[in-house]
Structures are given as C-alpha cells and as structure tokens.
C-alpha positions as CSV (number, residue, x, y, z in Angstrom):
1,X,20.7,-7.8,6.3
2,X,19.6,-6.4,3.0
3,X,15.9,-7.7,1.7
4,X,12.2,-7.1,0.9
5,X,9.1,-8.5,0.8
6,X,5.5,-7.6,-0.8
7,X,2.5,-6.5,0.8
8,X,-1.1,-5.7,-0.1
9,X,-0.2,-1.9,-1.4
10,X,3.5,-2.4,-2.6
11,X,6.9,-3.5,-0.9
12,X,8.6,-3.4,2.4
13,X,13.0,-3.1,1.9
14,X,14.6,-3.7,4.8
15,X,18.0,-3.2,5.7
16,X,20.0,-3.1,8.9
17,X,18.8,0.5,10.0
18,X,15.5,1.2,8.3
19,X,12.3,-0.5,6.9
20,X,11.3,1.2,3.2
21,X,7.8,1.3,2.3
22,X,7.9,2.0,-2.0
23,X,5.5,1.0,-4.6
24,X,7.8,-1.2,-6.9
25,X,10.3,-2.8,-4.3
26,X,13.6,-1.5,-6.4
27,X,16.1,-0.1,-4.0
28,X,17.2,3.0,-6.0
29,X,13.7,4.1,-5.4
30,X,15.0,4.4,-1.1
31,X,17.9,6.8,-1.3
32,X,15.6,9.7,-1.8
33,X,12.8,8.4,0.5
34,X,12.1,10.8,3.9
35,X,10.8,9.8,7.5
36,X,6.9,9.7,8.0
37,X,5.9,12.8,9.1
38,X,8.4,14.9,6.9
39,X,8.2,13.5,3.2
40,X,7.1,15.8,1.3
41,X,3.5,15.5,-0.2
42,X,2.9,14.1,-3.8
43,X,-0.2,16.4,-4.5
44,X,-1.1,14.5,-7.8
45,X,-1.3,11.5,-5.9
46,X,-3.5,12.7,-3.5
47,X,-5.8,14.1,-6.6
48,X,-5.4,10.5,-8.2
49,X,-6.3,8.8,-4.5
50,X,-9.4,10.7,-4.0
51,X,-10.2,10.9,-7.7
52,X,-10.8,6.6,-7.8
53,X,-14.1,6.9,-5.8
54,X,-15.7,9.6,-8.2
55,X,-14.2,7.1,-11.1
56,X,-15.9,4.3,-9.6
57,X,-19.3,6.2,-9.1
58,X,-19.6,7.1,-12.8
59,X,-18.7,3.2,-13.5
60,X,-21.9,2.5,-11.4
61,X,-23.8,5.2,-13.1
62,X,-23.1,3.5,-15.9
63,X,-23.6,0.3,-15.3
64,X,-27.2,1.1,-13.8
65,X,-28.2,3.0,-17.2
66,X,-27.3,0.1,-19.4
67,X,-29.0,-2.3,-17.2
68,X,-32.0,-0.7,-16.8
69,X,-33.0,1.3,-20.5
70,X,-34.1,-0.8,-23.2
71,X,-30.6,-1.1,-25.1
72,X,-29.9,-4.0,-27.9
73,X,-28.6,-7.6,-25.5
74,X,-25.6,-7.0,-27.4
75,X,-24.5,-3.8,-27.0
76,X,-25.5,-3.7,-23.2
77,X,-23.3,-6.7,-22.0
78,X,-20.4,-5.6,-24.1
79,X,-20.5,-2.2,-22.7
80,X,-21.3,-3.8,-19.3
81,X,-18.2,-6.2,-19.7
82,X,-16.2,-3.6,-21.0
83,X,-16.5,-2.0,-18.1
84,X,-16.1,-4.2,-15.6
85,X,-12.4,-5.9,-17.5
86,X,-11.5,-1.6,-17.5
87,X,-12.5,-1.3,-13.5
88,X,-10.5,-4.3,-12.5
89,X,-7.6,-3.4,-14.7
90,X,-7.4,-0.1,-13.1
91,X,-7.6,-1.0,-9.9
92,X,-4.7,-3.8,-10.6
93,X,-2.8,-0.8,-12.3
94,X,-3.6,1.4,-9.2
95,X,-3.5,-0.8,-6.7
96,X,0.6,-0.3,-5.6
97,X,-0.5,3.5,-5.7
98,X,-2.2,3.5,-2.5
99,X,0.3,2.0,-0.6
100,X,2.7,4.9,1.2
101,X,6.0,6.0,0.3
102,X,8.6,6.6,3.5
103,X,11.5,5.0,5.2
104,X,11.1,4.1,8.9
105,X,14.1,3.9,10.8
106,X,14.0,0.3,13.3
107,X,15.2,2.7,15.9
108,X,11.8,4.6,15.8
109,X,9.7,1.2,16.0
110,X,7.9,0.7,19.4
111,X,6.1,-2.4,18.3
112,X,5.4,-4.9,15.7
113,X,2.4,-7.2,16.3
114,X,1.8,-9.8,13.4
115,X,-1.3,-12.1,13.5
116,X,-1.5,-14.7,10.2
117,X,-1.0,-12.4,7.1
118,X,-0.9,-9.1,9.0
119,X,1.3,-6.9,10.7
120,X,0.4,-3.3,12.7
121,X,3.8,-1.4,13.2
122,X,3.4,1.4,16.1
123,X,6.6,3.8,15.5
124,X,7.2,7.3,16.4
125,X,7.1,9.6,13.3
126,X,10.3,11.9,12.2
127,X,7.3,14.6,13.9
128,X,8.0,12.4,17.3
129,X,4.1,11.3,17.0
130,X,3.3,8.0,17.3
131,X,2.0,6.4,14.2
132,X,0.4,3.2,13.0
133,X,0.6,1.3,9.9
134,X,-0.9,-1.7,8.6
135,X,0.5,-4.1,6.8
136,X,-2.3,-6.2,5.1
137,X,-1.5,-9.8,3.1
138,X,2.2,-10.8,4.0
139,X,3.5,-14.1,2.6
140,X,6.1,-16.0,4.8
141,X,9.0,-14.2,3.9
142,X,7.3,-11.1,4.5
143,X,6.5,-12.6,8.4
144,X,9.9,-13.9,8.8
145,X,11.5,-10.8,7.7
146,X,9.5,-9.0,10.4
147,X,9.8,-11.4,13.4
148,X,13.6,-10.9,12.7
149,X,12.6,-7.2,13.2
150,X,10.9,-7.9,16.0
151,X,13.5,-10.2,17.5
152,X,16.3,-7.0,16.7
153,X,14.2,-4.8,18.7
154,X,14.0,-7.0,21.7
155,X,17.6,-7.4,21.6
156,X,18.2,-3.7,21.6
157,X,15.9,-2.6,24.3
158,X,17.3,-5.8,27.1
C-alpha cells in the first residue's frame, strides 16, 4: 500500500510501515522525515507560528483605527478590505504550515479513533512517550485509508 490523503494542516502518506505527516503530500519530502519526539526543530518555523498572532493583532489594530477616526468612506473601506483579502490570503498561504512534520511508524500506533471528519491517533513517540495527534477535516479517502490502518493493527495485535 503506497497512498495519501489531505487533512486540515497538510497531508498524511501512508505506506506499509509508516504514516508521513508533510505540508505538501510529495513523497520525496518523507525520506528525510524523523520520528516524533526526535526530528529536529525548525526554529524559523516556530518564529513564524508564534509570530501569526502578533500579525493578526496589528491587523485588528488597524482595522479599529480606520473604523473609528474620521477618515474619507473611500479610503477607509479600501484599506479595511485590503486588509481583510491580505489576512485571508495569509492564512490560506500559511495554513499547511501549522500542520507537523514527522513520520510515525504503524508499529508505534496504539489507537486510532475516527468520529465523522476526525481522527485522534494515540502512538508512542521515538522518546517512548505516548503522544496524540489530531487529525481535523478528513474526506473519505482520508477515513478509508485509516480504517485500513486501523484494521492492520487489529490484525497484528490477535
């Protein structure tokens, strides 16, 4: 089994021994992918991650200045709607970026629970801790892909 399968903060590769979590689905980006727990840490991510909610503060700053000063009609909903088409693009742009980078080995999975378009994988880490992660707005191929997962694991354990 070689596949993948979108979620809310990326895509989910599977093949017969591991599950890949990556932001653009393309399966040269899994050869250099590491276990939870033991991938090293992208510090400019981490700076971009925690940098959105200061971005999105100054947006509301803003916004509130334009709204509330006496500004020309004009000027103020172009600046206003400029803003708000810049905000959503970024956060389409950005969007992919939150979503984690690491493999997951099936052997390492305790559980997979899916209920509608989400699933909550329980696995141990490559640190031997047990970890969650959510996976938010599957599409049917995503659930199928995952039930055979799920239907792997029971196999292996009996």
């Amino acid at each position: 089994m070689k596949d993948w399968f979108k979620y809310k903060y990326g895509f989910v590769n599977i093949d017969s021994e591991n599950l890949y979590f990556t932001n653009t689905g393309n399966w040269s980006e899994v050869k250099d992918l590491k276990e939870k727990g033991i991938q090293k840490q992208d510090s400019f991510r981490q700076f971009r991650m925690r940098f959105i909610p200061f971005i999105l503060v100054g947006i509301a700053v803003v916004l509130a200045f334009f709204m509330l000063f006496k500004v020309d009609p004009t000027i103020k909903y172009t600046v206003v709607g400029s803003v708000l088409v810049l905000a959503l693009t970024s956060y389409t742009y950005l969007k992919t970026e939150i979503g984690e980078k690491f493999k997951l080995p099936i052997s390492k999975i305790e559980t997979i629970d899916i209920r509608g378009e989400t699933a909550t994988v329980t696995f141990q880490d490559g640190n031997e801790n047990v970890s969650v992660y959510m996976l938010e707005k599957l599409d049917r191929k995503g659930m199928n892909l995952l039930e055979e997962v799920v239907n792997q694991l029971s196999k292996n354990k009996a």
